[in-house]
N, CA, C and O of each residue as an XYZ file, in Angstrom:
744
protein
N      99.505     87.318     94.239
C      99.343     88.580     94.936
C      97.890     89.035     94.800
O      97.352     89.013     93.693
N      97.163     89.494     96.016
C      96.177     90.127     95.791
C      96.431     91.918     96.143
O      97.184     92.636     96.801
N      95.087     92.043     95.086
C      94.969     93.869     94.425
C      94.750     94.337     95.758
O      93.853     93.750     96.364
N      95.416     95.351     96.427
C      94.000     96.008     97.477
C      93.158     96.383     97.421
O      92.551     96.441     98.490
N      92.458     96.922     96.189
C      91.092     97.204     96.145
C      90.758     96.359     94.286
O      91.575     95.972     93.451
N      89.651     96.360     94.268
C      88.741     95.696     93.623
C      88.892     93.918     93.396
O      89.568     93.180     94.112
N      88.109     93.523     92.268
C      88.294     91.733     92.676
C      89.178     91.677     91.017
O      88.574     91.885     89.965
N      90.343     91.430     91.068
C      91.312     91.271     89.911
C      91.936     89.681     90.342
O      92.513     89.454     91.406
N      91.655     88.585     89.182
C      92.452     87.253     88.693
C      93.928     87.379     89.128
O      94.553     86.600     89.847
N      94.482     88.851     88.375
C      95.755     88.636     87.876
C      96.703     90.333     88.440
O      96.706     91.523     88.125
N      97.349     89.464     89.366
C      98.084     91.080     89.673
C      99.037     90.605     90.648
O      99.027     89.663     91.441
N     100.124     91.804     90.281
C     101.503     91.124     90.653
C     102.321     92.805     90.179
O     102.218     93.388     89.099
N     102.947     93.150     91.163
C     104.355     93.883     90.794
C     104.592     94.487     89.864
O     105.727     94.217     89.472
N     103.840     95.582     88.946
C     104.520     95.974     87.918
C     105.967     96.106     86.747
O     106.116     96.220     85.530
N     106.629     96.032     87.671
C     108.510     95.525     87.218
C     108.136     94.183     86.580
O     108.605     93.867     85.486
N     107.043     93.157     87.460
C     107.054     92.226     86.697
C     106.540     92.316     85.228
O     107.277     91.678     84.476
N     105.724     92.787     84.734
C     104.985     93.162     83.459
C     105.224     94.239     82.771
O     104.341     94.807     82.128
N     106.699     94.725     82.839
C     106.974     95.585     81.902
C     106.912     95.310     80.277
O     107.103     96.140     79.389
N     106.626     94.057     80.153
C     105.949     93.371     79.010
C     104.928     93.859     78.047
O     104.825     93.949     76.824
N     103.972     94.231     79.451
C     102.696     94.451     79.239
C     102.066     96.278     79.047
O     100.971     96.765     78.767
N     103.330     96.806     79.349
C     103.006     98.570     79.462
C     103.945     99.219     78.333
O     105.092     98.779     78.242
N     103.615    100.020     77.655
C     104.445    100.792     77.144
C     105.481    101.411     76.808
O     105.766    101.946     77.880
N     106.165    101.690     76.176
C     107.045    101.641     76.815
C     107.474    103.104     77.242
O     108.457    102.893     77.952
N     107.223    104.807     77.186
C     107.239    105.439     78.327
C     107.133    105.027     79.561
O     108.018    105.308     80.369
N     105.546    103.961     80.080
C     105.411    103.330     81.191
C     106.243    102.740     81.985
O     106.699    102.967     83.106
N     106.391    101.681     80.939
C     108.014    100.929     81.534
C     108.864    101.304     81.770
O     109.435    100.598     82.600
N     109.653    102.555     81.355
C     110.351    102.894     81.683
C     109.892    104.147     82.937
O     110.807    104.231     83.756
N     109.191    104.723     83.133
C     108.918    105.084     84.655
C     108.658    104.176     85.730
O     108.773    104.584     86.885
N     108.302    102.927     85.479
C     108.120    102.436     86.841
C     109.227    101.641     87.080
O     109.382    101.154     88.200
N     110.253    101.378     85.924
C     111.325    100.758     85.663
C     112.072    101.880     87.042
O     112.080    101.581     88.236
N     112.503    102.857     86.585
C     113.027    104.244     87.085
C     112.258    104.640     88.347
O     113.120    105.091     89.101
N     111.221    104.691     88.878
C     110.860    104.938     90.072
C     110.559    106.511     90.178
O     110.714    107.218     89.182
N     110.091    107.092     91.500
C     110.214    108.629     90.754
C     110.281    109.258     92.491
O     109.340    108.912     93.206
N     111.120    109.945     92.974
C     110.499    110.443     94.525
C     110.813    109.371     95.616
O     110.776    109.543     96.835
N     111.108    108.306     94.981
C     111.432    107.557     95.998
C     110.027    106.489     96.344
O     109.859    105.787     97.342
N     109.522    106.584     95.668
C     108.528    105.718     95.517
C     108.899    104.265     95.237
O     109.375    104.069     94.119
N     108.772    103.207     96.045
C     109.233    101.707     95.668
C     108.583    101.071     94.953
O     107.474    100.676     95.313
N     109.105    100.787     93.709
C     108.398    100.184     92.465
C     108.068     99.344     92.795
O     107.784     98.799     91.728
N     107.631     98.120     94.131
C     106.752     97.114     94.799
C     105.637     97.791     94.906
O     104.649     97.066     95.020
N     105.345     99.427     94.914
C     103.999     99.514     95.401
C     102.981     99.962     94.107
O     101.839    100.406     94.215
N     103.792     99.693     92.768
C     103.114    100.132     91.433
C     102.794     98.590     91.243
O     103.737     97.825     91.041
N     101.182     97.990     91.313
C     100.645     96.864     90.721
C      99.972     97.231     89.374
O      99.443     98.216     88.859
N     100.241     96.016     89.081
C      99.828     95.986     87.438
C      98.594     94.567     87.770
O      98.802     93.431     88.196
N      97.386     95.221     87.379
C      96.368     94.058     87.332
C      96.148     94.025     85.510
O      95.972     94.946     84.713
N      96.261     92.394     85.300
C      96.102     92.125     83.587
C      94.247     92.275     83.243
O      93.388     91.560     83.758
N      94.063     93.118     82.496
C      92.471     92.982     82.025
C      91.926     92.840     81.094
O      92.926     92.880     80.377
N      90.895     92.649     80.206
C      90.361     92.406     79.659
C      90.059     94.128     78.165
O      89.014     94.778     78.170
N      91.145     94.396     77.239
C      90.715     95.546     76.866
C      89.178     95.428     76.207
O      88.620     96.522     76.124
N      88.820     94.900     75.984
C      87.434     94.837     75.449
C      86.246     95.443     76.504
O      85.223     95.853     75.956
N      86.308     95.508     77.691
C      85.961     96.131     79.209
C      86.878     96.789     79.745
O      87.156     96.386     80.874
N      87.765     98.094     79.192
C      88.391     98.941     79.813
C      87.940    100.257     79.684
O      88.712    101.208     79.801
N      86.607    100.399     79.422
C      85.850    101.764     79.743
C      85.299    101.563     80.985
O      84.753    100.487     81.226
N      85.377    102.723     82.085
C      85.365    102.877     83.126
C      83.756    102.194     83.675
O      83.714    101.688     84.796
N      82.526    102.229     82.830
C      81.202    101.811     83.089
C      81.335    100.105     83.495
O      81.061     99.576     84.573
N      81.821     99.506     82.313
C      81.849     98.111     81.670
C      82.699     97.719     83.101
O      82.262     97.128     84.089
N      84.113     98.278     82.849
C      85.241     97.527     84.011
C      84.889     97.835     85.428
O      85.403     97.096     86.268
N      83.951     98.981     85.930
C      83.503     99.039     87.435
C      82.495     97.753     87.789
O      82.463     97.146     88.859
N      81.653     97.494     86.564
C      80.662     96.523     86.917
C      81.257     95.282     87.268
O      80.892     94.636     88.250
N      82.656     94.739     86.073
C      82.716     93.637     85.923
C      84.106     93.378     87.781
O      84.232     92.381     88.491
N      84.744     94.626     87.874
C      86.099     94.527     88.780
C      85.827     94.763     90.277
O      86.603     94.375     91.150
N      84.399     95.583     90.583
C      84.110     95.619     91.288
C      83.417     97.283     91.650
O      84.129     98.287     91.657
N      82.183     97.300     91.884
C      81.499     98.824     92.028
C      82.283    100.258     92.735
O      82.119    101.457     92.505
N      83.239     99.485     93.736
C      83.377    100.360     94.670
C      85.022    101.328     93.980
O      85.728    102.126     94.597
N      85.159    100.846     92.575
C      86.148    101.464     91.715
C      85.713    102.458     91.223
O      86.466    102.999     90.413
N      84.809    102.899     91.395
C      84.067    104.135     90.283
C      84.415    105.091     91.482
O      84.523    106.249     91.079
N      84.618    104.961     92.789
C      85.256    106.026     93.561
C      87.125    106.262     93.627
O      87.874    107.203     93.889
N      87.277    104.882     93.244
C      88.597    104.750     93.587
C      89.757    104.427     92.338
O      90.942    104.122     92.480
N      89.218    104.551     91.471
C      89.824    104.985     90.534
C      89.358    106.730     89.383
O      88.331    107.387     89.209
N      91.144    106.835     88.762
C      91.003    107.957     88.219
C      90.889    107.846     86.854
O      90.650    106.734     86.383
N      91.031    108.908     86.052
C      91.222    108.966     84.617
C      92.086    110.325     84.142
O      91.922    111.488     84.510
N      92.932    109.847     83.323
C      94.014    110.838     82.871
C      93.790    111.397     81.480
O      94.153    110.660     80.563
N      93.277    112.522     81.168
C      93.303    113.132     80.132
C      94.368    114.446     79.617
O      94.992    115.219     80.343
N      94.341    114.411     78.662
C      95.014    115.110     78.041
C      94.539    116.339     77.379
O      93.772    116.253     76.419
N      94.957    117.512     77.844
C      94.610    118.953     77.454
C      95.446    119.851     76.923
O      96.611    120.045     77.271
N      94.833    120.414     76.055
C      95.263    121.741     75.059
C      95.158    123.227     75.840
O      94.112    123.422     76.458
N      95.948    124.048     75.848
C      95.631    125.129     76.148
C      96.590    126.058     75.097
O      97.613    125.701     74.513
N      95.898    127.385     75.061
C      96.129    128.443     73.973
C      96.782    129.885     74.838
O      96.087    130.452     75.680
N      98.034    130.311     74.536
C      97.879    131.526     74.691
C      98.427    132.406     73.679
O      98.767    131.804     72.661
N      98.531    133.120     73.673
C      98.829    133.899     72.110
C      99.069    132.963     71.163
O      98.058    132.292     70.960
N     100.085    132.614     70.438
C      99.761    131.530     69.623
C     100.360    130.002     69.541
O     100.399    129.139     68.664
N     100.873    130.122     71.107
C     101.799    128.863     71.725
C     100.449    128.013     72.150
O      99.320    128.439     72.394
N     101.016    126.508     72.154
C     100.277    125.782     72.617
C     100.617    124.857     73.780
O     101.217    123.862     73.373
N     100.516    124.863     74.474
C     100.892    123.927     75.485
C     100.143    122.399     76.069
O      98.984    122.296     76.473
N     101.035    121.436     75.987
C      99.666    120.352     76.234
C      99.790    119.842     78.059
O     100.916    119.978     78.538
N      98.869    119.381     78.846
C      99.231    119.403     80.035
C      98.451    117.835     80.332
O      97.516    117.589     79.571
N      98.721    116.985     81.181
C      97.303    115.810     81.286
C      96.568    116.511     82.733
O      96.997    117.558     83.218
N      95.699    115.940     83.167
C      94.847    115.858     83.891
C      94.272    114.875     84.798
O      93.816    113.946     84.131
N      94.083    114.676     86.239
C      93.823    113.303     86.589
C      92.587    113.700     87.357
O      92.310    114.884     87.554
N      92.206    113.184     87.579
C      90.668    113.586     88.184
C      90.098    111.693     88.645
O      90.291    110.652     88.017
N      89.397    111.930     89.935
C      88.244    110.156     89.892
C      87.626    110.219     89.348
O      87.043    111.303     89.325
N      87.183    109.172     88.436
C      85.964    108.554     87.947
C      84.909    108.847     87.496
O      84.392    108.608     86.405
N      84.420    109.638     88.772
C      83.033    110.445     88.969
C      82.927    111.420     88.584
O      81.890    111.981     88.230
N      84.042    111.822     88.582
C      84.294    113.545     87.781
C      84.653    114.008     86.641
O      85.311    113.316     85.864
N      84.296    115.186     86.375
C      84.473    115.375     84.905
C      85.548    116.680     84.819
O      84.887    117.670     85.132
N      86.896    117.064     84.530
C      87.478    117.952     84.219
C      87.469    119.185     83.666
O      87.629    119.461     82.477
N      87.226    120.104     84.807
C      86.879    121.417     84.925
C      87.965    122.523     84.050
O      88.480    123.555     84.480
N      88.080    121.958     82.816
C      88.909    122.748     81.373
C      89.099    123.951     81.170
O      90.123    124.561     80.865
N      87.629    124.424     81.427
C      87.540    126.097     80.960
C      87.313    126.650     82.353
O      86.658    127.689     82.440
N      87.831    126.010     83.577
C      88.051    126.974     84.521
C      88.791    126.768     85.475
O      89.353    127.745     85.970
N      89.003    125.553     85.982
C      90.065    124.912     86.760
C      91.681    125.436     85.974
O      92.403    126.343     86.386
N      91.912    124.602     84.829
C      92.959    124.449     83.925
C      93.346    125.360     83.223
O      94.528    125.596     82.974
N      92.355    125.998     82.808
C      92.868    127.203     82.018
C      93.122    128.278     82.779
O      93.751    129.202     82.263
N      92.717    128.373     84.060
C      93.119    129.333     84.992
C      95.024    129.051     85.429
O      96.004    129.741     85.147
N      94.927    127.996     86.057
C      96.148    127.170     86.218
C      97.105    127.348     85.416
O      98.204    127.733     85.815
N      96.864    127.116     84.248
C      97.589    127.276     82.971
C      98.118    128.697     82.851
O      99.344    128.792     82.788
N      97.569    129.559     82.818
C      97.195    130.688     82.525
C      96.892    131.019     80.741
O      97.436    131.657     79.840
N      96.018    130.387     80.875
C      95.365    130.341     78.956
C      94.323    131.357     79.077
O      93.607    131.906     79.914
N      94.610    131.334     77.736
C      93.190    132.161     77.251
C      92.267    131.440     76.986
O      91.091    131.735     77.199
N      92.744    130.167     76.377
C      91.564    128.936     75.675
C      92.405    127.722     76.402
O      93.611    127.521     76.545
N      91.440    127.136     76.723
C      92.038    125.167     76.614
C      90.897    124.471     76.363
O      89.748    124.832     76.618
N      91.343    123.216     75.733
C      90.476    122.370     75.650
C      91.079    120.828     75.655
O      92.237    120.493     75.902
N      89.961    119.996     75.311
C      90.875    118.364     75.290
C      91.498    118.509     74.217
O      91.010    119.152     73.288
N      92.597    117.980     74.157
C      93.521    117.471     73.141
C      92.996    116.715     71.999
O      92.116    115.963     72.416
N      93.163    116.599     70.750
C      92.819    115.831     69.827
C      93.159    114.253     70.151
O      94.101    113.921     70.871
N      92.553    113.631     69.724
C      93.466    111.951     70.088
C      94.669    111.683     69.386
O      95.684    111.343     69.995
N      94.639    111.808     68.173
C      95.874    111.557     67.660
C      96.885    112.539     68.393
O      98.005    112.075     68.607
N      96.674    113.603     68.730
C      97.865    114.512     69.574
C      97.921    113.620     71.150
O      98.903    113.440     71.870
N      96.542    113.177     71.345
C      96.900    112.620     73.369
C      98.443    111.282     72.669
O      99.522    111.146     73.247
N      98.167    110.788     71.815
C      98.372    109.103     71.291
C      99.601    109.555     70.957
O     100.562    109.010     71.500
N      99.781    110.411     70.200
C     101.299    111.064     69.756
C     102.313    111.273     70.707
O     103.316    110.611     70.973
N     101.734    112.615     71.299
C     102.533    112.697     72.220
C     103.134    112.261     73.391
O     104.275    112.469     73.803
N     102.014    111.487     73.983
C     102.570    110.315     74.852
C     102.638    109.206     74.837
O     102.797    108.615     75.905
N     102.521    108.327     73.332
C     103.347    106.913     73.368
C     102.058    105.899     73.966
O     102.258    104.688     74.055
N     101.186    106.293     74.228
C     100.131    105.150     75.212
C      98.967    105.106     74.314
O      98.864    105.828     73.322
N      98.012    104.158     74.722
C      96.638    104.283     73.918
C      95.231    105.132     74.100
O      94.915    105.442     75.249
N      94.719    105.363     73.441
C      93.861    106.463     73.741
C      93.193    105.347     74.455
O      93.163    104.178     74.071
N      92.414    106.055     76.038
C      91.552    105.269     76.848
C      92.081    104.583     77.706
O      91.323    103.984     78.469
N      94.043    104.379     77.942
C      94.521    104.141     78.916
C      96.025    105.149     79.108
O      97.137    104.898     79.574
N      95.583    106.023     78.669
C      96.773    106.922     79.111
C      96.676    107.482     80.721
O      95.682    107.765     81.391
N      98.359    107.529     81.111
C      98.255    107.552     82.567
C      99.030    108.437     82.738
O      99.803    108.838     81.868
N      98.951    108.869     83.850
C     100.252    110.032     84.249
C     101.421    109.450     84.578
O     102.254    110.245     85.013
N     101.744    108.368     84.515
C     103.152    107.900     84.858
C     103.426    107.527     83.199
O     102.738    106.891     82.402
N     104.655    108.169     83.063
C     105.646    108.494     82.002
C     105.120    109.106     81.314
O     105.135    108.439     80.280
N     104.468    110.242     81.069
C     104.080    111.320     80.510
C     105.286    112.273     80.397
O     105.735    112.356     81.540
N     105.960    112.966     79.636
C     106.463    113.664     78.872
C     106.881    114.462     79.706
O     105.945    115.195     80.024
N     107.951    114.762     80.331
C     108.731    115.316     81.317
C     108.086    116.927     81.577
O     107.508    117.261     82.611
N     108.315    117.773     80.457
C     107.823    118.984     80.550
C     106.601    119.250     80.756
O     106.165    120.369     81.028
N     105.820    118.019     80.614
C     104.278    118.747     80.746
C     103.681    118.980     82.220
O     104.168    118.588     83.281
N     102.972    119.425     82.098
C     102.060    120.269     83.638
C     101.229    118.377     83.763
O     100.903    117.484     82.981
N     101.223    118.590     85.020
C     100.361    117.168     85.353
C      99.108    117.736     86.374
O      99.622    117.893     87.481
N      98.259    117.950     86.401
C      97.596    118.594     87.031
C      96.462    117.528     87.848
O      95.705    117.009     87.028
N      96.161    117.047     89.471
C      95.943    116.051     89.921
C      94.828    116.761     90.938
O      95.223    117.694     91.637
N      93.755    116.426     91.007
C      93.040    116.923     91.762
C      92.542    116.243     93.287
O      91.926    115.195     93.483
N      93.021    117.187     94.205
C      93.566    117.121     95.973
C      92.433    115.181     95.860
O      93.039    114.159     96.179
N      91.364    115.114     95.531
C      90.844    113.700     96.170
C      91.108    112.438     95.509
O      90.517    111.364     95.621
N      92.375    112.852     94.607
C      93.197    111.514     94.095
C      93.967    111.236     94.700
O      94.286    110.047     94.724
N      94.672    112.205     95.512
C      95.837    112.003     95.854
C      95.697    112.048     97.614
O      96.670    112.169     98.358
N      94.070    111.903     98.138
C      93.680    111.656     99.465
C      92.928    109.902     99.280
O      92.226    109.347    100.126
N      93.249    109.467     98.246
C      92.419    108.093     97.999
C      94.290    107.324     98.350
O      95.395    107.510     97.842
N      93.735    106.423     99.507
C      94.985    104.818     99.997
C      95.394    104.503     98.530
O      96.428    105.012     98.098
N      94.675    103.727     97.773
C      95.054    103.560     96.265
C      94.251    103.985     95.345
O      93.121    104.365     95.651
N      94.751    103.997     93.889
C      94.440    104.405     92.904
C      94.548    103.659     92.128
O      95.658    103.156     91.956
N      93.119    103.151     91.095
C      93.524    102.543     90.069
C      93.524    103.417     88.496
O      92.573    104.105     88.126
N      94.515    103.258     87.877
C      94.750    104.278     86.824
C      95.046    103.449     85.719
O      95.465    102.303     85.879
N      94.838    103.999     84.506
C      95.395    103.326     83.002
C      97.012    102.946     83.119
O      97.712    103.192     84.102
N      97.328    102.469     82.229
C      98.572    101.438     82.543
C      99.319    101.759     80.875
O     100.366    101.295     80.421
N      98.415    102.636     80.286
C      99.656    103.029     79.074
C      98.658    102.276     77.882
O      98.129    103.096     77.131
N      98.434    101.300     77.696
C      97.287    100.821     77.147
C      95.830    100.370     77.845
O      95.449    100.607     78.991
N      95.080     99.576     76.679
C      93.874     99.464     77.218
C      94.004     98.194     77.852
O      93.124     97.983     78.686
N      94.812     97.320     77.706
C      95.035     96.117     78.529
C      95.511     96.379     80.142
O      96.231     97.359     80.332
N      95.239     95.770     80.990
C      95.766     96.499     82.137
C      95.627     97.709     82.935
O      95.631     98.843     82.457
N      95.507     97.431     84.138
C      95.647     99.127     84.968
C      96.458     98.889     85.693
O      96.860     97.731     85.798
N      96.959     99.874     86.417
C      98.112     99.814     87.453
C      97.195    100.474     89.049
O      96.580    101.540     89.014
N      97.269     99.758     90.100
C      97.006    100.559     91.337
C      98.392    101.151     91.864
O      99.448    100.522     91.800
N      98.256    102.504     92.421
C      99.432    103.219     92.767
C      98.551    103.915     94.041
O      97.381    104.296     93.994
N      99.706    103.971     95.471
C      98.929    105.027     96.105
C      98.965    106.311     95.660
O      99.704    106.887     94.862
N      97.616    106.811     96.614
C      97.469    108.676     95.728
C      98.299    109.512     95.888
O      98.579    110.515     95.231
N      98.952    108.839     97.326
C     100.022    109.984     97.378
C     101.416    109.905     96.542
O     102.314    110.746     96.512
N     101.351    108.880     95.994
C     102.635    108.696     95.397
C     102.367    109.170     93.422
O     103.263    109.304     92.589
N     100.742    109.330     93.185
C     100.556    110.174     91.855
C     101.067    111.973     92.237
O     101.379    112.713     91.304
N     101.080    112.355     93.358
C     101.431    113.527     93.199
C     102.730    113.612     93.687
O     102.885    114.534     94.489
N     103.474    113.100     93.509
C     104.966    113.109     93.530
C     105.682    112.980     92.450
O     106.894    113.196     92.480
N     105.018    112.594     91.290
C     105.288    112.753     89.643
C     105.929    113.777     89.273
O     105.841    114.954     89.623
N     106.832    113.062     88.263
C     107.316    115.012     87.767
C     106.035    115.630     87.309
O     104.898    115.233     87.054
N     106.619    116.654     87.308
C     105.514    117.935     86.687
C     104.120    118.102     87.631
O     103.194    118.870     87.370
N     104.181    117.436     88.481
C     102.486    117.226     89.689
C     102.278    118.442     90.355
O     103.096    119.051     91.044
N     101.039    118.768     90.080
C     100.859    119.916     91.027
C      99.115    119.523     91.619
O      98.245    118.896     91.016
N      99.071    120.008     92.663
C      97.504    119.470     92.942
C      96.321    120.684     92.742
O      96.627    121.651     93.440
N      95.368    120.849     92.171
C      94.973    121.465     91.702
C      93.419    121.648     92.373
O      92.432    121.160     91.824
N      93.361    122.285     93.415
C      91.506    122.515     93.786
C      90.537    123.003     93.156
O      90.514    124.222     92.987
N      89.241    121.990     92.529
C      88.674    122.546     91.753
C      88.729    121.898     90.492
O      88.010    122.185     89.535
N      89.768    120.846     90.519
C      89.846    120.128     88.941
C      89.050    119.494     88.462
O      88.601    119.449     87.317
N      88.706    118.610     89.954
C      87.198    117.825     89.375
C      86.065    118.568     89.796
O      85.900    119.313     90.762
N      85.133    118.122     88.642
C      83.936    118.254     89.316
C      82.684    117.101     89.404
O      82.286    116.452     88.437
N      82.314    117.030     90.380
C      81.297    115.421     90.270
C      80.233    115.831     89.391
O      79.681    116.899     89.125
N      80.128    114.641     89.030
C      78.898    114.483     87.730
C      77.564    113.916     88.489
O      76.534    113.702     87.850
């Protein structure tokens, strides 16, 4: 099978490589979500040693630094509850925390999540956490030009692997809301 976007060896069907993902992961793409056909979640195998977004655009192909996202994980504060929410934003952008999210949220404070809290709470590795199988209750917050990109390449639960998904099918996630203003280009 070839990837639709970038130049990947190895890619094939996600269902096939539930091996290879997490297992929150696996079990969302196992499960499907919206009606989304788990044929259209690819799993390309990579290299974790080159799964920072600089290293893997050079080596997978340039034109990924537009077309892929990154999912982080955020803290927000309001009286003395904490709520954790992820975040998806492209590549290029950097996650607008203290004004996008915390507005959204309705916080007083947010910030990134500690790692051991991103790693905890959702079961994946820090540096490939994804919004698919993220923690039912949490806020998923996706900003409108992820989810206007044909595909998406996103973390896959660890640092081995990414998954391409179309954009429109990241905001059909539980908890998805699209958020204007999330990213901002760097």
């Amino acid at each position: 099978m070839r990837a639709p976007i970038g130049s990947f060896e190895n890619a094939c069907p996600a269902v096939d490589r539930l091996d290879l993902l997490t297992e929150p992961v696996a079990a969302a793409v196992s499960e499907g979500w919206s009606g989304v056909p788990a044929a259209q979640i690819i799993h390309v195998d990579t290299d974790p040693a080159i799964a920072d977004t600089a290293v893997f655009v050079e080596h997978h192909g340039a034109e990924l630094l537009d077309r892929s996202a990154n999912c982080v994980v955020v803290a927000s504060k309001r009286g003395g509850e904490v709520t954790l929410a992820a975040c998806l934003v492209l590549s290029h952008s950097r996650v607008d925390v203290n004004g996008a999210v915390r507005k959204h949220l309705g916080a007083r404070k947010a910030s990134f999540a500690p790692m051991d809290t991103a790693v905890g709470e959702t079961g994946m590795e820090y540096g490939g956490i994804t919004p698919i199988g993220l923690p039912a209750a949490w806020p998923l917050l996706i900003d409108p030009a992820v989810v206007d990109e044909e595909w998406v390449l996103i973390g896959s639960g660890s640092r081995r692997g990414k998954l391409i998904v179309p954009g429109k099918a990241l905001a059909a996630l539980p908890g998805a809301v699209v958020v204007e203003g999330l990213g901002v280009r760097v």
